[in-house]
N, C-alpha and C positions, 0 to 999 in steps of 0.2 A: 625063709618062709616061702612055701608055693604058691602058685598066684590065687589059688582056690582059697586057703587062709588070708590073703592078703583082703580079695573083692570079701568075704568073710567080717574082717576086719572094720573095711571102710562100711560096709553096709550097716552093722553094728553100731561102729562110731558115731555116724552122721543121726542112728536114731536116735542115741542116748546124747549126744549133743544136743537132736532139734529137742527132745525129749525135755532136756535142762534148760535149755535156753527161756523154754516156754514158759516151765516150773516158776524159773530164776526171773524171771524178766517180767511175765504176764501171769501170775500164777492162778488170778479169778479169770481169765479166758480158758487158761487150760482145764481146770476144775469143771467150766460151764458146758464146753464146747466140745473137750476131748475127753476126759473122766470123769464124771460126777458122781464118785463114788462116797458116801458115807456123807459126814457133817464135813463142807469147807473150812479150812484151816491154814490161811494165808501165809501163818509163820511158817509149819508143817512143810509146807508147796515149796515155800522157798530155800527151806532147809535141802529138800529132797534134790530139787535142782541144779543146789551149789555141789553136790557132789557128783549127780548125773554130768553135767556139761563138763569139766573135767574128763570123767572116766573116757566118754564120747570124743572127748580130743585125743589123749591119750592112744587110745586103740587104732585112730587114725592114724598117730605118728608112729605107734609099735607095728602097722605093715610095711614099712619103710626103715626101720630104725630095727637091726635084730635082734643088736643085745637088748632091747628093752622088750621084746615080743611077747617072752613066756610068761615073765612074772607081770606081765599088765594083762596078757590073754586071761593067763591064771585068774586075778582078779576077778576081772568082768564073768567068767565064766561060773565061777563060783557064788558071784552075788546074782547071778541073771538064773541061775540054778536055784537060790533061794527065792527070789522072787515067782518064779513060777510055782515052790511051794506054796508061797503065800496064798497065790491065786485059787492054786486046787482045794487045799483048805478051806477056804471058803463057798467054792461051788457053786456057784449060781449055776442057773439051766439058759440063762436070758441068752439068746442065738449071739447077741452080743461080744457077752461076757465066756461066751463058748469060741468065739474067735479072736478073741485077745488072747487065752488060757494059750492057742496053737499056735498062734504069734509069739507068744515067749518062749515056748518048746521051742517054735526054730530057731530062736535068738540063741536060747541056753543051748543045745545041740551045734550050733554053728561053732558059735565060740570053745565049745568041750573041742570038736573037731580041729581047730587052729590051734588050742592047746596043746593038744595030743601032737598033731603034724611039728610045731614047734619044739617038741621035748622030743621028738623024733631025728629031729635035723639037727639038735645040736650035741647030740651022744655020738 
Protein backbone atom coordinates (compact mmCIF):
# COMPACT_ATOMS: atom_id res chain seq x y z
CA UNK A 1 0.00 0.00 0.00
CA UNK A 2 1.56 3.68 -0.82
CA UNK A 3 1.66 5.92 1.85
CA UNK A 4 -1.07 8.15 0.19
CA UNK A 5 -3.47 5.00 0.78
CA UNK A 6 -2.09 4.26 3.96
CA UNK A 7 -2.55 8.43 5.67
CA UNK A 8 -6.05 7.54 3.32
CA UNK A 9 -6.67 4.75 5.46
CA UNK A 10 -5.71 6.03 9.09
CA UNK A 11 -7.69 9.24 8.38
CA UNK A 12 -10.76 7.24 7.55
CA UNK A 13 -10.32 4.71 10.41
CA UNK A 14 -9.79 7.19 13.17
CA UNK A 15 -13.32 8.89 11.77
CA UNK A 16 -15.44 5.89 11.73
CA UNK A 17 -13.70 4.70 15.00
CA UNK A 18 -14.37 8.18 16.75
CA UNK A 19 -17.52 8.02 14.64
CA UNK A 20 -18.53 4.43 16.54
CA UNK A 21 -17.20 5.08 19.55
CA UNK A 22 -19.62 7.97 20.06
CA UNK A 23 -22.59 5.90 18.38
CA UNK A 24 -21.52 2.97 20.88
CA UNK A 25 -20.70 4.45 24.00
CA UNK A 26 -22.72 8.05 24.04
CA UNK A 27 -25.15 7.55 21.63
CA UNK A 28 -27.74 10.60 23.08
CA UNK A 29 -24.50 13.06 23.03
CA UNK A 30 -23.84 12.14 19.58
CA UNK A 31 -27.48 12.40 18.21
CA UNK A 32 -27.67 15.91 20.41
CA UNK A 33 -24.43 17.50 19.69
CA UNK A 34 -23.07 15.97 16.39
CA UNK A 35 -26.28 14.67 14.33
CA UNK A 36 -29.63 15.32 15.12
CA UNK A 37 -31.06 14.07 12.47
CA UNK A 38 -34.74 12.52 12.35
CA UNK A 39 -36.48 11.05 15.57
CA UNK A 40 -33.61 9.78 18.32
CA UNK A 41 -33.31 6.17 18.55
CA UNK A 42 -30.92 5.07 21.10
CA UNK A 43 -31.19 1.25 20.03
CA UNK A 44 -30.64 2.43 16.30
CA UNK A 45 -27.29 4.64 17.61
CA UNK A 46 -25.90 1.83 19.17
CA UNK A 47 -26.50 -0.63 16.61
CA UNK A 48 -24.94 1.77 13.98
CA UNK A 49 -21.76 2.20 16.17
CA UNK A 50 -21.05 -1.51 16.89
CA UNK A 51 -20.29 -1.76 13.46
CA UNK A 52 -18.75 1.84 12.69
CA UNK A 53 -15.99 1.27 15.54
CA UNK A 54 -14.93 -2.06 14.15
CA UNK A 55 -14.81 -1.11 10.46
CA UNK A 56 -12.74 2.30 11.88
CA UNK A 57 -10.17 -0.15 13.61
CA UNK A 58 -9.98 -2.41 10.88
CA UNK A 59 -8.88 0.26 8.14
CA UNK A 60 -6.29 1.36 10.58
CA UNK A 61 -4.75 -2.00 10.78
CA UNK A 62 -5.35 -2.75 6.97
CA UNK A 63 -2.59 0.37 6.29
CA UNK A 64 -0.23 -1.78 8.01
CA UNK A 65 -1.27 -5.15 7.52
CA UNK A 66 -1.48 -5.77 3.37
CA UNK A 67 -2.96 -8.83 3.06
CA UNK A 68 -5.84 -7.53 4.72
CA UNK A 69 -5.87 -4.09 2.70
CA UNK A 70 -8.13 -4.66 -0.18
CA UNK A 71 -10.93 -6.75 0.94
CA UNK A 72 -11.37 -4.27 4.24
CA UNK A 73 -10.57 -0.96 1.75
CA UNK A 74 -13.19 -2.74 -0.33
CA UNK A 75 -15.65 -2.83 2.31
CA UNK A 76 -15.38 0.55 3.75
CA UNK A 77 -15.35 1.86 0.44
CA UNK A 78 -18.38 0.56 -0.73
CA UNK A 79 -20.51 1.18 2.50
CA UNK A 80 -19.08 4.84 2.58
CA UNK A 81 -20.25 5.00 -1.08
CA UNK A 82 -23.65 3.88 -0.05
CA UNK A 83 -23.88 6.19 2.69
CA UNK A 84 -23.36 9.15 0.79
CA UNK A 85 -26.11 7.86 -1.44
CA UNK A 86 -28.23 7.88 1.35
CA UNK A 87 -27.35 11.51 2.02
CA UNK A 88 -27.97 12.78 -1.55
CA UNK A 89 -31.32 11.20 -1.58
CA UNK A 90 -32.40 12.98 0.81
CA UNK A 91 -31.00 16.53 0.15
CA UNK A 92 -31.39 19.05 2.30
CA UNK A 93 -30.01 22.60 1.23
CA UNK A 94 -29.07 23.29 5.20
CA UNK A 95 -25.22 24.74 4.57
CA UNK A 96 -24.84 22.06 7.10
CA UNK A 97 -26.18 19.23 5.74
CA UNK A 98 -24.44 20.61 2.38
CA UNK A 99 -21.13 19.98 4.08
CA UNK A 100 -21.42 16.78 5.61
CA UNK A 101 -22.84 15.50 1.77
CA UNK A 102 -18.75 16.71 0.77
CA UNK A 103 -17.33 15.13 3.77
CA UNK A 104 -18.55 11.83 2.70
CA UNK A 105 -17.55 12.37 -0.92
CA UNK A 106 -14.06 12.56 0.27
CA UNK A 107 -14.39 9.79 2.59
CA UNK A 108 -15.97 7.55 -0.32
CA UNK A 109 -13.42 8.84 -3.08
CA UNK A 110 -10.43 8.42 -0.61
CA UNK A 111 -11.20 5.09 0.23
CA UNK A 112 -12.34 4.15 -3.87
CA UNK A 113 -8.68 5.60 -4.32
CA UNK A 114 -6.75 3.17 -1.71
CA UNK A 115 -8.89 0.46 -3.20
CA UNK A 116 -8.02 0.94 -6.57
CA UNK A 117 -4.09 1.67 -5.61
CA UNK A 118 -4.48 -1.62 -3.38
CA UNK A 119 -5.75 -3.99 -6.41
CA UNK A 120 -3.21 -2.25 -8.20
CA UNK A 121 -0.17 -3.33 -6.22
CA UNK A 122 -1.24 -6.62 -5.68
CA UNK A 123 -1.71 -7.80 -9.53
Amino acid sequence: MDRLSKVACMFCGAFYSLTGGLLFLVPGFFFHAVAPIGPYNRHYAVDLGSFLLPLGVFLIVAAWKAEWSQPVVGLAAFGSFLHLLSHLRDASLSSRAIAADVFFMVIAGLLFVAFWTCGRQAS
